[in-house]
C-alpha positions in Angstrom: -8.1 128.9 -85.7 -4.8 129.8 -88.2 -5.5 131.8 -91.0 -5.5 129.2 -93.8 -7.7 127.2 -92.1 -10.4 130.2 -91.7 -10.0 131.1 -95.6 -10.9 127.7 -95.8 -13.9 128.1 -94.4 -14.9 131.5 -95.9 -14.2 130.1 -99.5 -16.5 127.0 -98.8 -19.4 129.4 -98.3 -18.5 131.7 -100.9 -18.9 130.9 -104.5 -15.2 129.9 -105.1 -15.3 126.5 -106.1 -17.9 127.3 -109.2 -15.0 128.7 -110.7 -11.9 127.6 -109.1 -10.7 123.8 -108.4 -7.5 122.7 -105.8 -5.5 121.2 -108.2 -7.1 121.7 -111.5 -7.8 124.7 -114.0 -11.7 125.3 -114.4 -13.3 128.3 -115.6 -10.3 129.8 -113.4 -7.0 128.8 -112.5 -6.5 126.3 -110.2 -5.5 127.3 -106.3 -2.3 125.3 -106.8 -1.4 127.1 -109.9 -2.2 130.6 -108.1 0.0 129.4 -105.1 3.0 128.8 -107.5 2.6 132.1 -109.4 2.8 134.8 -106.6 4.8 134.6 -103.6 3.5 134.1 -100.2 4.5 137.8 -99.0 2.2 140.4 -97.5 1.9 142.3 -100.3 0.6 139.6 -102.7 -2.1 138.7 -99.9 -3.2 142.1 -100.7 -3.3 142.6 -103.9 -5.2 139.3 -104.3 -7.8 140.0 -101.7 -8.4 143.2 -103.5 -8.8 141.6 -106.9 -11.3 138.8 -104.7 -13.5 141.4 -103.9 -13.1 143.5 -107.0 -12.8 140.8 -110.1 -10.5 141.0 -112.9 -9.5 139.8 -116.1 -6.6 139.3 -118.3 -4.0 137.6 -115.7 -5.3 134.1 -116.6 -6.1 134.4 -120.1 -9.8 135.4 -121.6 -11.7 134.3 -118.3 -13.0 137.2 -116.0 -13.1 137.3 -112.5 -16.6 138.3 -111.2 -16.2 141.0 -108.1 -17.3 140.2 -104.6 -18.2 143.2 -102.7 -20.0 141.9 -100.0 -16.8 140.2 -99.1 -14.5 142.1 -96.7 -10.9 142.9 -96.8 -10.1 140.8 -94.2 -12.0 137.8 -94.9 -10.6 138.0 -98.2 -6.6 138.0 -97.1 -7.8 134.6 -95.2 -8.8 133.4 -98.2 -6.0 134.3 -100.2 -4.0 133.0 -97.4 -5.8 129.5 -97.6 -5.1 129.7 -101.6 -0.9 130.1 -100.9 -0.8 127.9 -98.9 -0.6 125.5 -101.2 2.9 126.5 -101.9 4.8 125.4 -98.9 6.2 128.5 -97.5 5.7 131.1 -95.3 4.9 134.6 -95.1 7.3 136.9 -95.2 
């Protein structure tokens, strides 16, 4: 199974979608709009799987992030790698 497709599957049965939507802003941003801000390089994968799994605030506006630590490191670059790939590129 390709990477996107199994952060797909993580974030369905994670609490993603309370907070973030596909194509539109919620409580967070939506995927789309987080695909067109970073690039889809290594080094933004990892940076945003570490904020999945520790939270933030403060990139987005007011709305905070809430941590998940009982989500690994690599099951959280799959999901960041399911959220760029709504920008049509590749990884560089």
């Amino acid at each position: 199974m390709e990477a996107a497709q199994q952060g797909e599957v993580l974030i369905a049965y994670c609490d993603c979608y309370t907070c973030h939507k596909e194509d539109k802003d919620s409580v967070g941003p939506a995927f789309k709009a987080i695909a067109e801000r970073y690039p889809v390089q290594q080094v933004y994968i990892d940076l945003l799987a570490q904020k999945v799994i520790s939270g933030g605030k403060g990139s987005w506006g007011s709305a905070t992030m809430s941590p998940h630590p009982k989500v690994s490191l690599e099951e959280a670059k799959l999901m960041v790698t399911y959220i760029l790939s709504f920008k049509q590129n590749s990884i560089k």
